[in-house]
C-alpha positions in Angstrom: -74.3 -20.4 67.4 -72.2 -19.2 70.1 -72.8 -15.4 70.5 -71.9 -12.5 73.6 -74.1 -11.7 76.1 -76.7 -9.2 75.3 -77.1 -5.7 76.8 -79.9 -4.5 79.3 -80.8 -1.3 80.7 -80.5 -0.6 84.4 -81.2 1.7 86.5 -79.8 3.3 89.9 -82.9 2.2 91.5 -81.9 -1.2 91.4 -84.6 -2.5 90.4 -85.0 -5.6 87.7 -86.6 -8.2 86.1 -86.0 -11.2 85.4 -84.1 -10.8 82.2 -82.3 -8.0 83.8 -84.2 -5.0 82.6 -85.3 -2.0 85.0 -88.1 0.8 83.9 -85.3 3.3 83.2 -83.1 4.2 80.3 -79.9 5.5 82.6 -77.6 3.4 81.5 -77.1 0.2 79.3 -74.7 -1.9 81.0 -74.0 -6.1 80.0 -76.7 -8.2 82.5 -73.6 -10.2 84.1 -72.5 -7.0 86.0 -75.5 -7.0 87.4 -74.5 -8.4 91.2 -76.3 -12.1 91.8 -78.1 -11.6 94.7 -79.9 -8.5 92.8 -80.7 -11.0 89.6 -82.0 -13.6 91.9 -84.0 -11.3 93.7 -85.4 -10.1 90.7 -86.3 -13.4 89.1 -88.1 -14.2 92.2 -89.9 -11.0 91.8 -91.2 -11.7 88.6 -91.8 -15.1 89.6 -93.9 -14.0 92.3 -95.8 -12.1 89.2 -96.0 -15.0 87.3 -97.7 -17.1 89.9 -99.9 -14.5 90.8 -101.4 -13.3 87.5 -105.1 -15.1 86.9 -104.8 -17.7 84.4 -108.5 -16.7 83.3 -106.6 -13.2 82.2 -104.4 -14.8 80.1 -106.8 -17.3 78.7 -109.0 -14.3 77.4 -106.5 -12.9 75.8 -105.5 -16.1 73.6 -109.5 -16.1 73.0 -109.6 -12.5 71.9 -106.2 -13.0 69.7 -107.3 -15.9 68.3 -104.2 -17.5 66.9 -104.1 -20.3 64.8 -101.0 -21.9 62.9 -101.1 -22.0 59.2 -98.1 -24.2 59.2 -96.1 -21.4 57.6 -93.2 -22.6 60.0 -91.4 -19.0 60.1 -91.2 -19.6 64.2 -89.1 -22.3 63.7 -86.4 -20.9 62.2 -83.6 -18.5 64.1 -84.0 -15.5 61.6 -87.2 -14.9 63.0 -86.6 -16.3 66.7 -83.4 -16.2 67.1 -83.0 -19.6 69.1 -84.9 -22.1 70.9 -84.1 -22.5 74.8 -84.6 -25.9 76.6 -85.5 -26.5 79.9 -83.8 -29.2 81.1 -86.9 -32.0 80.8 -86.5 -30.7 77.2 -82.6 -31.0 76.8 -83.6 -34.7 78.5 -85.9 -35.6 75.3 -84.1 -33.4 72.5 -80.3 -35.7 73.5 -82.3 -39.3 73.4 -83.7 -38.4 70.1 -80.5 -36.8 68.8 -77.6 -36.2 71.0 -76.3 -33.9 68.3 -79.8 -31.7 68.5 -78.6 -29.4 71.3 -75.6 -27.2 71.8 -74.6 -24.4 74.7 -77.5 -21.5 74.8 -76.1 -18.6 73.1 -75.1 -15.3 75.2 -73.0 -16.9 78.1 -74.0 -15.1 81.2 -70.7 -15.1 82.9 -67.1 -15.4 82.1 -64.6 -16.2 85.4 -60.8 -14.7 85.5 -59.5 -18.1 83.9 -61.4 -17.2 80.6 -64.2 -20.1 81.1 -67.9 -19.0 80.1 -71.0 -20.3 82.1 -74.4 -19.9 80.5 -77.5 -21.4 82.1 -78.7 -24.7 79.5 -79.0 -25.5 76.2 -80.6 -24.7 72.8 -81.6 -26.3 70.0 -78.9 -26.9 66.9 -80.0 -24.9 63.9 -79.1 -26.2 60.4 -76.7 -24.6 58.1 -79.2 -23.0 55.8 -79.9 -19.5 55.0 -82.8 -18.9 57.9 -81.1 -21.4 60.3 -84.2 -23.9 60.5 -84.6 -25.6 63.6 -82.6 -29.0 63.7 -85.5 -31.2 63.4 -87.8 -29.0 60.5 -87.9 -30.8 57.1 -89.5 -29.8 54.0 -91.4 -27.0 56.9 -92.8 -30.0 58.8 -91.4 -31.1 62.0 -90.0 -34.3 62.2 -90.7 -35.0 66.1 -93.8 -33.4 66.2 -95.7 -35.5 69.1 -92.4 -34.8 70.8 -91.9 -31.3 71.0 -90.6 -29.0 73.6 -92.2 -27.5 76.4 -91.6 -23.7 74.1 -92.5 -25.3 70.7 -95.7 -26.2 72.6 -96.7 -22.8 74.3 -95.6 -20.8 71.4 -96.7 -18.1 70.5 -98.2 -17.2 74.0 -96.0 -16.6 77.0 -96.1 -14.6 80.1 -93.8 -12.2 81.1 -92.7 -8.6 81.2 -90.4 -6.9 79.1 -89.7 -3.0 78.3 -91.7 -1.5 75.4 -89.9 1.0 72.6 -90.1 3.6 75.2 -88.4 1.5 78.3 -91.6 1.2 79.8 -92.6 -2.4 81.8 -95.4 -4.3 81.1 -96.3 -7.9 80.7 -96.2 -9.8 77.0 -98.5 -12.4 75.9 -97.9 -12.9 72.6 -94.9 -13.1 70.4 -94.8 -12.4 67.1 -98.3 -10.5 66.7 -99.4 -10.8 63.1 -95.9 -11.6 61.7 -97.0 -15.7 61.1 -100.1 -17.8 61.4 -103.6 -16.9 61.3 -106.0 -14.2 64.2 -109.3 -14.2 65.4 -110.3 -17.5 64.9 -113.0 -19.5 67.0 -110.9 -20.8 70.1 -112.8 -22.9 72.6 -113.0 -22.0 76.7 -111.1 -25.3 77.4 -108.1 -25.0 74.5 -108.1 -21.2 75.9 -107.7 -22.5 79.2 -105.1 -25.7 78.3 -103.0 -22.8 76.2 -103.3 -20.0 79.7 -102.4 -23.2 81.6 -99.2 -24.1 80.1 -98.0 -21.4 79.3 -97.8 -20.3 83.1 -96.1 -23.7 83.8 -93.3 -23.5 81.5 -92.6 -19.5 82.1 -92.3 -20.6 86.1 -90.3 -23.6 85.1 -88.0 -21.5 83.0 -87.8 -18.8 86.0 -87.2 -21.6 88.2 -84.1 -22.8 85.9 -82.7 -19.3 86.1 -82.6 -18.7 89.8 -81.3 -22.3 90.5 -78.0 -21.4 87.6 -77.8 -17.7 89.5 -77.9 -19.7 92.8 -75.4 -22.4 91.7 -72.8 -20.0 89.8 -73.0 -17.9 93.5 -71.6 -20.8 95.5 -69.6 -22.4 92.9 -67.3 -18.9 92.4 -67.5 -18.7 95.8 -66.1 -22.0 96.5 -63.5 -22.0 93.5 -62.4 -18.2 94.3 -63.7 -17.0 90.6 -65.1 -14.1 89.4 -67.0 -12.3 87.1 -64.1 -10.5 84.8 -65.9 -8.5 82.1 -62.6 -7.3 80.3 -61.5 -11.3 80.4 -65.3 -11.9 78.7 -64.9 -9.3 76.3 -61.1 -10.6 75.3 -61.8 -14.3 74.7 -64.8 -13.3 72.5 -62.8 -10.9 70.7 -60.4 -14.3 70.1 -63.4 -16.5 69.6 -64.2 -14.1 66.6 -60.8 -14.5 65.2 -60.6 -18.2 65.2 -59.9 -19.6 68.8 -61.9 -22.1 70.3 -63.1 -21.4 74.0 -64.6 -23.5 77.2 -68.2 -23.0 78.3 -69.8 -25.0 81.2 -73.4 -25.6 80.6 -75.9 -25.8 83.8 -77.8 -28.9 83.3 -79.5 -30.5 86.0 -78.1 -29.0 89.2 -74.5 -29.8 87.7 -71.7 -28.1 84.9 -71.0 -29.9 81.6 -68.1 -28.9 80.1 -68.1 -28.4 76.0 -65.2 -26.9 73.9 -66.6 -24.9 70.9 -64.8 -23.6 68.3 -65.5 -20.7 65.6 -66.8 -22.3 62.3 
């Protein structure tokens, strides 16, 4: 699923996270007209906060929340996540599996003068079905289960800052509260502490991912003499709607793939 880049508030205190969100509600504005050097700088802010928060925080919380999966396997369907995001050691194991299992992330984060989109790696393919199951769920069970990806691993915990209802900042450990799965079961120290552990890996790995795409797109428009051209973004999605097929360059290990993807 190939969709338009989501919008985030900013404010005139320029101050962001790493998704792109300030602690303002001034204006909402599409994150790719946020300037680059302000995005990276802000990813390496939160990454700073990532390091920096005590895994032994974190690892009470998953004690005190007490998840446990009851195979329900709602979390593995895009209705209720909307899609899966691979770091690249994931995109790596997903394409030897099945090269078919990944497409182009959804919500391109930037769109040059030319009308070519860039977003920063790939997702997993959903299936056709009416929840958009995960490309690898069958009959609810997943079929590369000693395989799965660095998210499918962590998930449900995570670690990193988002706005609440009323735009305020704060750090999120846990997605989906009470929506799937099973709370305040017996967790021991050490699975508390393997769960805290991880999850801090991949959210600096994915923060990692980001600034070296932000980095990369800098030099490469630089280099080339692109842009940023909103009004070209907004146009070619507009067409993509309508039928047209469009380019999108995919960061994938320090490099651009090119796919064409058309409107089904």
């Amino acid at each position: 699923m190939f969709e338009p880049v989501t919008e985030f508030i900013v404010s005139g205190n320029a101050y962001y996270d790493a998704a792109g969100y300030s602690g303002r509600e001034d204006e909402v504005v599409p994150v790719s007209l946020i300037p680059i050097p302000a995005r990276i700088a802000a990813a390496e802010r939160e990454l700073c906060g990532v390091l920096a928060y005590p895994q032994e925080r974190l690892a009470a919380i998953i004690r005190e929340v007490g998840f446990r999966c009851n195979l329900c396997s709602r979390c593995c369907t895009r209705a209720f996540n909307g899609h899966v995001f691979l770091l690249d050691r994931d995109t790596a194991i997903a394409r030897k599996i099945d090269p078919e299992s990944v497409e182009p992330a959804p919500y391109p984060e930037f769109c040059d003068q030319n009308g070519t989109f860039y977003v920063s790696g790939y997702a997993l393919r959903a299936q056709d079905d009416d929840c958009g199951s995960c490309y690898f769920l069958e009959n609810n069970r997943c079929r590369i289960y000693d395989q799965r990806f660095s998210i499918c691993r962590v998930y449900p915990y995570m670690l990193h800052r988002e706005p609440d209802e009323r735009g305020t900042l704060d750090w999120r450990q846990i997605a989906g509260l009470d929506e799937h799965g099973e709370y305040h079961t017996e967790i021991s120290e050490n699975l508390c502490q393997e769960a805290a552990a991880e999850t801090r890996e991949y959210e600096i790995a994915c923060i990692r991912q980001e600034i070296a795409f932000l980095a990369y797109i800098q030099d490469y428009f630089a280099r080339n003499r692109l842009r940023h051209v909103q009004k070209v973004y907004d146009d070619r999605m507009r067409a993509f709607v309508r039928g047209d097929g469009i380019r999108i360059r995919v960061f994938y290990h320090g490099m651009l793939e090119e796919h064409l993807i058309c409107n089904p």
